[in-house]
N, C-alpha and C positions, 0 to 999 in steps of 0.2 A: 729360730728364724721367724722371721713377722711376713706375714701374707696380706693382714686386714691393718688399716687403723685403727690408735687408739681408740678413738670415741665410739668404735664399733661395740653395739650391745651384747652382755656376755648372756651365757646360756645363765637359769635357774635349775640347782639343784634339787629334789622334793624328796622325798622316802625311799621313793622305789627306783629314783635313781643316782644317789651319791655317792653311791658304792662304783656307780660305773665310771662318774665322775672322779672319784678318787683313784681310780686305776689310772687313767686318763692324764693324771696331773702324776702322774712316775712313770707316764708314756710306755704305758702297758695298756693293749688292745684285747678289752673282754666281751663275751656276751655272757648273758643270764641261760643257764640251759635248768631243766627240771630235773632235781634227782630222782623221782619218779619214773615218768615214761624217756627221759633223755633231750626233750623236744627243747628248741634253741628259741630266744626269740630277743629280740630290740624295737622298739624301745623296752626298758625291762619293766616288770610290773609285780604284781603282787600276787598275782594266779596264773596258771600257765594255761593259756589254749587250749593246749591239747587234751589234756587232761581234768585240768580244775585243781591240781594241786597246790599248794600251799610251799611247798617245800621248794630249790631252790639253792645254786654253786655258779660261780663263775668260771666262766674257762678261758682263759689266755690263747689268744689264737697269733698267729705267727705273723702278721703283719702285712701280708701282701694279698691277695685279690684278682677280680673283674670287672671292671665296667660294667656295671646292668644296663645302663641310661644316662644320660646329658643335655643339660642347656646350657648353650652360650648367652649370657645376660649384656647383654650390650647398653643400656640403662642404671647410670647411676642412682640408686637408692636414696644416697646418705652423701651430703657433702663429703668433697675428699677420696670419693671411691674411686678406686680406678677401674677401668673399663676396656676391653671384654674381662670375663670370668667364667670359670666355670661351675655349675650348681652339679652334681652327679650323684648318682646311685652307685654303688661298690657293695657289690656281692664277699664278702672276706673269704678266706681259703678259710677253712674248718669250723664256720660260722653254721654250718647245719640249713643252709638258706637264707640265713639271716639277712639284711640290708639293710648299710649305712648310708644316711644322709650325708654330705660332705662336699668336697670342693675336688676338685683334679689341679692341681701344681705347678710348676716350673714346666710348664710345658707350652705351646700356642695354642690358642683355643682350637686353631683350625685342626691341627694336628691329632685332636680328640678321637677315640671308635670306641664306638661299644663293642667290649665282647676285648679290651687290649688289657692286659697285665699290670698293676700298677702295685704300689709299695709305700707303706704310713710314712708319712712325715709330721710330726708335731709341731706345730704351732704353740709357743709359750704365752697366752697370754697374762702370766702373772707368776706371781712364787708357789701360787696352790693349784691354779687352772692351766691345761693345756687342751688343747681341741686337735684331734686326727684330722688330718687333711692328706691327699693321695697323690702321688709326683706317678710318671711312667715308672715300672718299671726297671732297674738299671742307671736313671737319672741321674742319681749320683755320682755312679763309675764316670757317665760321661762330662762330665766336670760342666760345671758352670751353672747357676739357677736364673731360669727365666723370670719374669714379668707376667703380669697381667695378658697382657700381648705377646708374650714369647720370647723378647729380648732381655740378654741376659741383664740384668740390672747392677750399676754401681757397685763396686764393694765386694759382688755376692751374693747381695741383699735381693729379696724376691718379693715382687708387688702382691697388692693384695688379688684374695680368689675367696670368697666365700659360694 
């Protein structure tokens, strides 16, 4: 399912993070924890906070969440965008506190709270890249994917939300 348009810019992989990317792209949701002291963190890197250790596993985490925070973006960016969206924070279920940067989904903007239950949706955008994006919840079960705005879209198909 497509959220964004094409010509929208894709993320850069670097060292310390294409490992997270490559989970990512077989829509599997990781973070970086230390095998050391256990401490979780995102974005991942090379030394862990807590500690200063070197060392370093991913762990798979189940795919659903919390809203931390949200904005509604009402300002198109990039020719093509559609508009409202939403930009959020998602706290993950066994992420250790971690926090993802991402999008909330098939949902109305207005309809948005922090602190509500939400569940990954993957975004394809290519044969090797996929990006997490966050729908309510249940969304699913309730049949149908919204828009940008909330209305369910043609087809199925669901506007963009970055």
């Amino acid at each position: 399912m497509r959220y964004f348009p094409d010509h929208m810019p894709v993320p850069a992989a670097n060292a310390e993070t294409v490992s997270w990317w490559d989970a990512c792209g077989e829509h599997r949701l990781v973070v970086q924890r230390c095998t050391q002291c256990a401490a979780t963190r995102h974005p991942p890197g090379p030394v862990c906070p807590s500690c200063s250790s070197l060392s370093s596993e991913w762990a798979e985490l189940a795919g659903t969440g919390t809203l931390y925070t949200y904005t509604v973006v009402r300002q198109a960016f990039l020719p093509g965008l559609e508009v409202p969206y939403v930009v959020a924070v998602v706290e993950p279920d066994g992420g250790g506190g971690t926090r993802l940067v991402s999008n909330v989904v098939e949902v109305d903007p207005e309809d948005v709270e922090v602190g509500m239950a939400v569940e990954v949706v993957w975004e394809d955008m290519g044969p090797e890249l996929a990006l997490p994006r966050f729908r309510p919840l249940g969304a699913a079960a309730a049949g149908g994917a919204a828009g940008p705005g909330g209305a369910a879209a043609a087809g199925g198909a669901a506007g963009p939300a970055t």
